[in-house]
C-alpha positions in Angstrom: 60.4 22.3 55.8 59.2 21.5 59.4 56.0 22.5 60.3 54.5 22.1 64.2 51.3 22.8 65.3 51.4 22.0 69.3 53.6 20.5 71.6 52.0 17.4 72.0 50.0 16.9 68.6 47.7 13.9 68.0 49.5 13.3 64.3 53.0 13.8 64.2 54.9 13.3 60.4 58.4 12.9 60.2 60.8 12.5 57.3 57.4 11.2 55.2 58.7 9.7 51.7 56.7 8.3 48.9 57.8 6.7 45.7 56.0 5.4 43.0 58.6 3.3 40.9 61.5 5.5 40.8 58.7 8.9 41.0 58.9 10.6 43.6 55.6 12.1 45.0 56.3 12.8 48.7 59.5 14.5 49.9 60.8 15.1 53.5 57.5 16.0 54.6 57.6 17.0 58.4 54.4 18.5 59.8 52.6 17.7 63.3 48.6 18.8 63.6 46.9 20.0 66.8 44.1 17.5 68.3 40.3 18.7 67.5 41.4 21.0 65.1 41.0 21.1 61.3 44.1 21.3 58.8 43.3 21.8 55.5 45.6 20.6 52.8 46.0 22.4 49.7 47.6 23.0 46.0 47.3 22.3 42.7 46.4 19.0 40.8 49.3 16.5 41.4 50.9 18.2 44.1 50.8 15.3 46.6 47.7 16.2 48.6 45.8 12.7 48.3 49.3 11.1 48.5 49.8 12.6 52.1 46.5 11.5 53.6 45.9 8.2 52.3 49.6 7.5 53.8 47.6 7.9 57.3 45.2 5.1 56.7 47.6 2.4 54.8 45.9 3.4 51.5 49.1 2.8 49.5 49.4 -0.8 50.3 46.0 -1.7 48.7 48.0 -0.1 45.5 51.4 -2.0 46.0 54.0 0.0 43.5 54.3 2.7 46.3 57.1 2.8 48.6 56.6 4.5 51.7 59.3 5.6 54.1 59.3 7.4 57.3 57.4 7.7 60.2 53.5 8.9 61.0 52.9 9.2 65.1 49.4 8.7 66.0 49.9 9.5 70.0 53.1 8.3 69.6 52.5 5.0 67.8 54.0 4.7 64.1 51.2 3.8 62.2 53.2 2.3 59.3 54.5 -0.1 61.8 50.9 -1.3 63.5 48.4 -3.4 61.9 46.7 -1.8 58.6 42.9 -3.1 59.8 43.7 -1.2 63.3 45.1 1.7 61.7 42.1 2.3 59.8 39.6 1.9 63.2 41.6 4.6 64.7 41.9 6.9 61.2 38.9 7.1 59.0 38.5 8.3 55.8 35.6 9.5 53.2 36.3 9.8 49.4 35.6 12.7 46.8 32.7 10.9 45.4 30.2 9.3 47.8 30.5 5.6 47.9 28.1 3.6 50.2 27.9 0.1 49.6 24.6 -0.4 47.4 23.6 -3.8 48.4 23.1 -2.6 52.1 20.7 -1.2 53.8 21.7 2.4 55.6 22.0 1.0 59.2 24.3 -1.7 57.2 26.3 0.5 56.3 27.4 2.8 59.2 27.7 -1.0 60.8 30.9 -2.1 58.3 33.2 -1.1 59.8 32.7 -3.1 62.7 31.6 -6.0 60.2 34.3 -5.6 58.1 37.4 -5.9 60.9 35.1 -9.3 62.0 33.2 -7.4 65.0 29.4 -7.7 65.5 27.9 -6.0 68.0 24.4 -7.2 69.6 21.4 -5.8 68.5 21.0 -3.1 71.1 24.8 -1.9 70.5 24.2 -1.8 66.9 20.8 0.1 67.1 22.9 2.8 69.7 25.9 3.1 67.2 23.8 3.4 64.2 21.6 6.2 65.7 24.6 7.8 67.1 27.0 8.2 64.2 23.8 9.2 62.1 23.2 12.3 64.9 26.8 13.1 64.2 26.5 13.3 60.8 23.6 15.5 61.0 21.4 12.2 59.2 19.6 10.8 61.9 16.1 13.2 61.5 16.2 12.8 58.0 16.7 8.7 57.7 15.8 7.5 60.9 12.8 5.9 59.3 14.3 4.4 56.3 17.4 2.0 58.1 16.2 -0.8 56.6 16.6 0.9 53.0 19.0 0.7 50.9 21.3 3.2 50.6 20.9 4.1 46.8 17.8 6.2 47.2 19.7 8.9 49.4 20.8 12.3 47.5 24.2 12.8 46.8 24.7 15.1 49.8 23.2 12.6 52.0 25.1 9.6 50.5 28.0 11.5 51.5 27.1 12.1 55.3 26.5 8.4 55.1 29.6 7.7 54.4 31.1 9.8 57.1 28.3 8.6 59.7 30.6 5.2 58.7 33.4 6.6 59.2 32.7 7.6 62.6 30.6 4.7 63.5 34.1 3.0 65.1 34.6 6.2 66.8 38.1 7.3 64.8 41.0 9.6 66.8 41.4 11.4 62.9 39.1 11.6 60.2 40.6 12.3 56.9 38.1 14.2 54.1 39.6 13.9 50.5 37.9 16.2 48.4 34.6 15.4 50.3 32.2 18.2 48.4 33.8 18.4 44.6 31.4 16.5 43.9 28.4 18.1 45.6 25.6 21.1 45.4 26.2 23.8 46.5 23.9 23.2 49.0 25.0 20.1 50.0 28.5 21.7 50.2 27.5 24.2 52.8 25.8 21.1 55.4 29.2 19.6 54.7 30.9 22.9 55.4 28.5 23.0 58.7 29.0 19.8 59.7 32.9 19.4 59.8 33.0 22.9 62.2 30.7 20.7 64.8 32.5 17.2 64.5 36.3 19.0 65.3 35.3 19.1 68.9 35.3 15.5 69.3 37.5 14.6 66.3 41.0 15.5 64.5 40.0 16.4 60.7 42.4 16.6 57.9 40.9 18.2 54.2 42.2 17.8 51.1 40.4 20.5 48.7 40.9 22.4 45.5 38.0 24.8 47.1 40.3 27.6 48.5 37.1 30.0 49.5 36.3 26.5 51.7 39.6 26.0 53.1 39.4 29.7 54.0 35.9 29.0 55.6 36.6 25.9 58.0 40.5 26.0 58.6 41.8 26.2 61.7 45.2 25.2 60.1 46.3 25.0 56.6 49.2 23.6 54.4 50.4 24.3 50.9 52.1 21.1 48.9 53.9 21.5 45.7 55.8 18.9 43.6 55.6 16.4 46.4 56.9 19.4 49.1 55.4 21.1 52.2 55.7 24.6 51.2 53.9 26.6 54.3 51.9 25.4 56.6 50.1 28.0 59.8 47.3 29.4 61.0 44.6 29.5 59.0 43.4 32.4 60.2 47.0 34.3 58.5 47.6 31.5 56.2 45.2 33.1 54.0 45.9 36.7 54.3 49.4 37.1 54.8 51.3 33.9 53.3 54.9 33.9 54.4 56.1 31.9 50.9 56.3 33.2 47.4 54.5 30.6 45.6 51.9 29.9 48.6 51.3 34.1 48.1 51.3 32.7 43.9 48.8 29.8 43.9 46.7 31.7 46.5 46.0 34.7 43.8 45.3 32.5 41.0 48.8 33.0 39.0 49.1 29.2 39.5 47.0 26.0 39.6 
């Protein structure tokens, strides 16, 4: 199916294919999302959900058996054409569990990115982009006294706002959230809940998550995968009341998944 979200979208998917060996796990997916909006992606276990976003940061490459067809517009440029290391400064993305690196300190790690593509910015750029992805990751107040401090001693909660603090350190176009609260309190679940509503304004956010009752919560947009397929993908705010497909109206009930 064909799925469009705006005229002029920020991420536009077209004829998307992935195969592992001769397994199919993406079909024909065709789906464009809105700029500063949130799109949740949804369905059960195996469906293709991780498949489909890691495909927007050159994930599968690291893995090497998958073959991935098709094109992904990122304002126009095909991001399976461009550079993998610039793709991934202009899409970020922050895992299910929370993985900051151990070894470095907390300011060392919102600094990575930068370090990892070979950029090092001076001491009073680094200080401004450290205290400024921390503020948008709702960290800053509780850390701002420990950046030398390794990153170990944070709670899970806060290990995982770290990890999107570096994430948005390099200032991203998209930020992709795969399962970013399983994994969480539910505590910690709702500040995560919070703070992706206040970073769509300035960023695109794509969510995979199993948590429908969350997807309901923070989607602005929402699509249903099965067996590799786009099913349905609208509104969230009918998505979730009134699905137009049979087997979105299915998993959405519980008969499924």
């Amino acid at each position: 199916m064909e799925a469009l979200a705006a005229e002029k979208p920020i991420l536009d998917v077209r004829s998307l294919n992935v195969v592992y060996g001769e397994t199919p796990a993406l079909k024909e997916i065709n789906i464009s999302f809105a700029r500063n909006s949130l799109h949740s992606i949804i369905g059960p276990s195996g469906c293709g959900k991780s498949t489909f976003v890691r495909c927007f940061n050159r994930m599968h490459e690291l893995q090497g058996e998958a073959k991935v067809t098709g094109q992904i517009l990122l304002d126009g440029d095909d991001i399976l054409t461009d550079d993998p290391f610039s793709v991934r400064l202009r899409i970020g993305m922050v895992f299910q569990r929370p993985n900051p690196f151990p070894s470095l300190s907390i300011a060392d790690n919102v600094l990575s990115g930068f370090l990892i593509n070979g950029i090092r910015p001076k001491k009073d750029e680094a200080d401004a982009i450290v205290e400024t992805a921390l503020r948008k990751a709702s960290l800053w107040d509780e850390v701002k006294d420990k950046l030398k401090k390794r990153s170990m001693f944070l709670s899970g909660g806060q290990q995982q706002r770290l990890c999107i603090a570096r994430a948005l350190a390099v200032e991203p176009e998209v930020l992709l959230l795969d399962e970013p609260t399983s994994a969480l309190d539910p505590i910690s679940t709702g500040s995560i809940e919070e703070l992706m509503l206040e970073l769509k304004k300035s960023v695109t956010i794509v969510l995979v998550t199993h948590n429908l009752s969350q997807a309901g919560r923070v989607s602005d947009y929402a699509a249903f995968f099965l067996l590799g397929e786009l099913i349905e993908y609208g509104s969230g705010s009918t998505f979730f009341i009134n699905p137009k497909d049979s087997r979105t109206d299915a998993y959405l009930a519980g008969r499924f998944g």
